[in-house]
ROZANU-918120 format. One record per residue: residue in one letter; y, z negated, x of N, C-alpha, C, O in turn. Coordinates in Angstrom, 2 decimals, decimal comma, always signed. Atoms other than C-alpha are relative to their C-alpha. Last residue first. Layout:
<sites>
  rest       ny       nz       nx      cay      caz      cax       cy       cz       cx       oy       oz       ox
     A        Y        Z        X        Y        Z        X        Y        Z        X        Y        Z        X
...
</sites>
This chain:
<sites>
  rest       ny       nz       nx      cay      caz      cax       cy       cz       cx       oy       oz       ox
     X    -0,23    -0,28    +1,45   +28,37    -1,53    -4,44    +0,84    +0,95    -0,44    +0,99    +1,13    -1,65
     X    +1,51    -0,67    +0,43   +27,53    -1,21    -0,71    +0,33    +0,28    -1,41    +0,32    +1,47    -1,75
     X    -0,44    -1,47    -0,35   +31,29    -2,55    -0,04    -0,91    +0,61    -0,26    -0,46    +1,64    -0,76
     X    -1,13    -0,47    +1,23   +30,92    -5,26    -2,64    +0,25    +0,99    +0,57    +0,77    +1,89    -0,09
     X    +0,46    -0,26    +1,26   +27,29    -6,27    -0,83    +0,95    +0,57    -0,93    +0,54    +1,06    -1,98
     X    +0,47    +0,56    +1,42   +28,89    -6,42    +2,42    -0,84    +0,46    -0,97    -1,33    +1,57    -0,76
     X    -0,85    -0,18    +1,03   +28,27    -3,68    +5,26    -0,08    -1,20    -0,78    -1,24    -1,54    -1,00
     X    +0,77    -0,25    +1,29   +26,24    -4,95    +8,30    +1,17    -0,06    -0,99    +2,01    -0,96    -0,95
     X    -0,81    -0,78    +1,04   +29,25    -4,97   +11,33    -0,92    +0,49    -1,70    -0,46    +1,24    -2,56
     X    -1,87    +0,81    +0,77   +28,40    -8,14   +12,98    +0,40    +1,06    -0,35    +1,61    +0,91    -0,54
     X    +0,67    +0,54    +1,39   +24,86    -6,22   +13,74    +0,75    -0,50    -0,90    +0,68    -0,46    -2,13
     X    +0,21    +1,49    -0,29   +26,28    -3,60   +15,45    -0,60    -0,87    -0,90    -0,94    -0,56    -2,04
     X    -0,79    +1,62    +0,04   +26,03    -0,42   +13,54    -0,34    -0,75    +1,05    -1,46    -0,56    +1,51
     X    +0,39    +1,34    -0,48   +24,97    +3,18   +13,92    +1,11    -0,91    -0,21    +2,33    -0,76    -0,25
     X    -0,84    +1,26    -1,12   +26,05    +5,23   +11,60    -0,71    -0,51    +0,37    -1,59    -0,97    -0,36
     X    +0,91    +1,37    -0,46   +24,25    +8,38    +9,12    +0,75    -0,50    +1,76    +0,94    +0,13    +2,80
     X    -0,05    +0,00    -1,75   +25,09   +10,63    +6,94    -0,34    -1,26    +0,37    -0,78    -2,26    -0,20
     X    -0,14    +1,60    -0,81   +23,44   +12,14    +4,42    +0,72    -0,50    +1,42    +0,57    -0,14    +2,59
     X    +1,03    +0,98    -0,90   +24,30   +15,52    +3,23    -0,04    -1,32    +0,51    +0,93    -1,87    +1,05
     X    +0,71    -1,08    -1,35   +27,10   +17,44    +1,90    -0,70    +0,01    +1,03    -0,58    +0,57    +2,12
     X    -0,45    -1,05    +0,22   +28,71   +14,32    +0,00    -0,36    +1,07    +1,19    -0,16    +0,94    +2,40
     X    -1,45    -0,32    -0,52   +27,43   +10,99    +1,12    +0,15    +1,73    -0,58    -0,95    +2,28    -0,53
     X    -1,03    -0,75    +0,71   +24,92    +9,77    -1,40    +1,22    +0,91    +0,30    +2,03    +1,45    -0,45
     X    +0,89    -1,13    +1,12   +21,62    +8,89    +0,52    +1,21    +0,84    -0,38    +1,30    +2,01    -0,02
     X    -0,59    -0,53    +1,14   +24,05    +7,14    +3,28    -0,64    +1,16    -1,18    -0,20    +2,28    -1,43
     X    +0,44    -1,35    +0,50   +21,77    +6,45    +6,16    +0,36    +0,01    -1,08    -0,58    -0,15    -1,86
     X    -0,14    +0,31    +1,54   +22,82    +3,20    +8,40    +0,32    +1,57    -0,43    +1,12    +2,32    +0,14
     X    -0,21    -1,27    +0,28   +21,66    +2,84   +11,82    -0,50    -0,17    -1,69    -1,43    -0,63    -2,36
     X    +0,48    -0,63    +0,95   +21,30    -0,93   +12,69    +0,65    +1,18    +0,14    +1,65    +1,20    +0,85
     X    -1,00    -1,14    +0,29   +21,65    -2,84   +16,16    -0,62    +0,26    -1,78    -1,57    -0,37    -2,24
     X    -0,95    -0,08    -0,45   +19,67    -5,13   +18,41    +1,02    +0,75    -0,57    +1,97    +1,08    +0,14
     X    -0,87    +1,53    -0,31   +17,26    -6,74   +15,95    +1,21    -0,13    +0,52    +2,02    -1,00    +0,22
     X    +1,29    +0,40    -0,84   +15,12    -3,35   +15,54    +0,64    -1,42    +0,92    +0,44    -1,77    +2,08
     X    -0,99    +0,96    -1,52   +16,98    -2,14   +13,01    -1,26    -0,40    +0,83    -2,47    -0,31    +0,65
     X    +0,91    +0,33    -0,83   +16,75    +0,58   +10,24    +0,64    -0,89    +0,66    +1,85    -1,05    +0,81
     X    -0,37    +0,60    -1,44   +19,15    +0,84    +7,25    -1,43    +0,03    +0,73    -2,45    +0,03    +0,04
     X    +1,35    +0,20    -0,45   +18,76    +2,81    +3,93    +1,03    -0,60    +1,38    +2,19    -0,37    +1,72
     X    +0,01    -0,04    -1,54   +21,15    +3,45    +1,15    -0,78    -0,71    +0,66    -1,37    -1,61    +0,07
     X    -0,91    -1,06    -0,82   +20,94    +4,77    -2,38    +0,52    -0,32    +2,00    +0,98    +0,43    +2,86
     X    -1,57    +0,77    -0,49   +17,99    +3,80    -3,08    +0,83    +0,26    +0,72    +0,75    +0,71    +1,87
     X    -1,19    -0,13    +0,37   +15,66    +5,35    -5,76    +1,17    -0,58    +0,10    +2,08    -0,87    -0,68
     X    -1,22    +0,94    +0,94   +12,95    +3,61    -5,22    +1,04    +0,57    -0,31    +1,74    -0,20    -0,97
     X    +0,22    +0,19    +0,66   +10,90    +6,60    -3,84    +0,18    -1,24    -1,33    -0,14    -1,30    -2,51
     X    +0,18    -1,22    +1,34   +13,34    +8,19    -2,25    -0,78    -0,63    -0,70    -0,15    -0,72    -1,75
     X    -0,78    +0,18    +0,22   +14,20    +4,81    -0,19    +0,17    +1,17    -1,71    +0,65    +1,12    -2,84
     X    -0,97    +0,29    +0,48   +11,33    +4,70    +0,57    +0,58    -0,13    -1,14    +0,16    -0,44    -2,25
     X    +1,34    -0,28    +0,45   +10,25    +7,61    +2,55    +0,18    -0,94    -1,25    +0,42    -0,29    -2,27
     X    -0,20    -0,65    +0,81   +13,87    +6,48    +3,87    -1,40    +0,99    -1,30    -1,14    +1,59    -2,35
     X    -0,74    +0,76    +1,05   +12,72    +3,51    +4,96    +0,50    +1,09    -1,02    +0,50    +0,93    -2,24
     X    +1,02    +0,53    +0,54    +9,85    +5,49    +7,11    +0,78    -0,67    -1,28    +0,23    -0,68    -2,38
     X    +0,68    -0,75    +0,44   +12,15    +7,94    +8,57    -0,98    -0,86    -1,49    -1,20    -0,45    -2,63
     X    -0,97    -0,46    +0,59   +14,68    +5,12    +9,53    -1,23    +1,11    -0,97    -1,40    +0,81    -2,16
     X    +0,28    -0,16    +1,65   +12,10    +3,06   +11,34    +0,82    +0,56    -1,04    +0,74    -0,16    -2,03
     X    +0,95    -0,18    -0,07   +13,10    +3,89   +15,03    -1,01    +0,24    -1,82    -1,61    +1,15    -2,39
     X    +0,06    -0,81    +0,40   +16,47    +4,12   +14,58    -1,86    +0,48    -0,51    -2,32    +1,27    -1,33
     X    -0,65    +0,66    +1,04   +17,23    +0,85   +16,49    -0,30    +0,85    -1,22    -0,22    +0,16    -2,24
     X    -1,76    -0,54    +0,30   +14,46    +1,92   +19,02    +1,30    -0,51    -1,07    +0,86    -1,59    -1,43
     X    +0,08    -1,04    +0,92   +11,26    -0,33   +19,37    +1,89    +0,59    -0,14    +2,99    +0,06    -0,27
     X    +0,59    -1,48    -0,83   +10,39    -2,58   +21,82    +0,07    +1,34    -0,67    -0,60    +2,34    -0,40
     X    -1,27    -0,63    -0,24   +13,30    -4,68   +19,44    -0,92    +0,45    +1,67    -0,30    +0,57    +2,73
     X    -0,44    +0,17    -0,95   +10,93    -5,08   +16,92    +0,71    +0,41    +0,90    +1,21    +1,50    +0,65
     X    +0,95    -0,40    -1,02   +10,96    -3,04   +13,88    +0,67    -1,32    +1,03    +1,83    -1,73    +0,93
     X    -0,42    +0,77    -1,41   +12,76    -3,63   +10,33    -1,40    -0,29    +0,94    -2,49    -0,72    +0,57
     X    +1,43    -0,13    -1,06   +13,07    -1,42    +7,92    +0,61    -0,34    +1,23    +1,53    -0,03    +1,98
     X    -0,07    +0,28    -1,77   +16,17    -2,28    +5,55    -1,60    +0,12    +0,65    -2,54    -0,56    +0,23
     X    +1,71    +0,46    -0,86   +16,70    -1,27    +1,94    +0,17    -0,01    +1,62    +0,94    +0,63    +2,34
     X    +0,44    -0,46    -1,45   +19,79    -0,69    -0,10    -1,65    -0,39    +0,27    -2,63    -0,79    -0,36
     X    -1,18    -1,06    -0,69   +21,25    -0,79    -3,57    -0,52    +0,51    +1,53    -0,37    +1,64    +1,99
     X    +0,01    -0,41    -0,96   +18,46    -1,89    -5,96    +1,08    +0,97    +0,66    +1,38    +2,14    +0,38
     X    -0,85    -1,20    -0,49   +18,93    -2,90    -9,29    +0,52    +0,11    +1,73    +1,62    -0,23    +2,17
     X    +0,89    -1,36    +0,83   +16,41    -5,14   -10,96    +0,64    +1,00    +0,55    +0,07    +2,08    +0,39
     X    +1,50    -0,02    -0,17   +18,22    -8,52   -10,13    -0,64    +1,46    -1,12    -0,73    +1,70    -2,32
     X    +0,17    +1,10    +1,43   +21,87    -8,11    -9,94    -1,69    +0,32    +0,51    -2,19    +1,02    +1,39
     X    -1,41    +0,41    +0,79   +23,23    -6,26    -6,71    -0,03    -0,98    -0,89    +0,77    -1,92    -0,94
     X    +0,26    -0,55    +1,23   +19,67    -5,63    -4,87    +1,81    -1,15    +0,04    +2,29    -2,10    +0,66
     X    -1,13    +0,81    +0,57   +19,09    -6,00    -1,27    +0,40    +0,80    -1,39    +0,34    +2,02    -1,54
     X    -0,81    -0,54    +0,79   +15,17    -4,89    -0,35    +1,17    -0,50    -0,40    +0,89    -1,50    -1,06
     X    -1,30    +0,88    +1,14   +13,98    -5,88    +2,60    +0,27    +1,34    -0,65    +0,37    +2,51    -0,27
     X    -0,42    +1,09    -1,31   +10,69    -4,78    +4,84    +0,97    -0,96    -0,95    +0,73    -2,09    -1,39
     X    -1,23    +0,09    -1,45    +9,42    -1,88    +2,70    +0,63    -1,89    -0,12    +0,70    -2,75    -1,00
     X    -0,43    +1,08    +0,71    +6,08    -1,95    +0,78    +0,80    -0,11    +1,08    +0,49    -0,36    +2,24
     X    -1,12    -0,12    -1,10    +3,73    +0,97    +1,41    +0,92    -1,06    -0,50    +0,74    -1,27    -1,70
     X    -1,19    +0,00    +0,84    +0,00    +0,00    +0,00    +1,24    +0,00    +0,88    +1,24    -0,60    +1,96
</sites>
């Protein structure tokens, strides 16, 4: 069974993001493929990978394809900016 890492939800039942999370022998990016696998099938609009030292953050909705940031970790979006 596939069952991602975190899910952060707004109210209970409504999913805004998801996080796949790898050790940090592992790239920051490393699980991005896999969250987004996902991410399509929850139907969420944004995806993070990390691997402790960093995140890369994958915008399902951005206009003319996904895009996609690396982060620090002191820069994880709020919940009112995700919303």
């Amino acid at each position: 069974a596939k069952r991602a890492d975190y899910v952060l939800s707004v109210k209970p039942n409504i999913p805004i993001a998801l996080i796949e999370a790898k050790d940090n022998t592992h790239g920051v990016g490393d699980g991005l493929q896999q969250a987004l696998e996902y991410a399509e099938t929850l139907q969420v609009p944004f995806v993070f990978s990390s691997n402790g030292d960093g995140f890369v953050f994958h915008d399902r909705t951005a206009p003319g394809g996904a895009a996609e940031t690396t982060l620090a970790l002191d820069r994880f979006p709020s919940p009112d900016t995700l919303w």
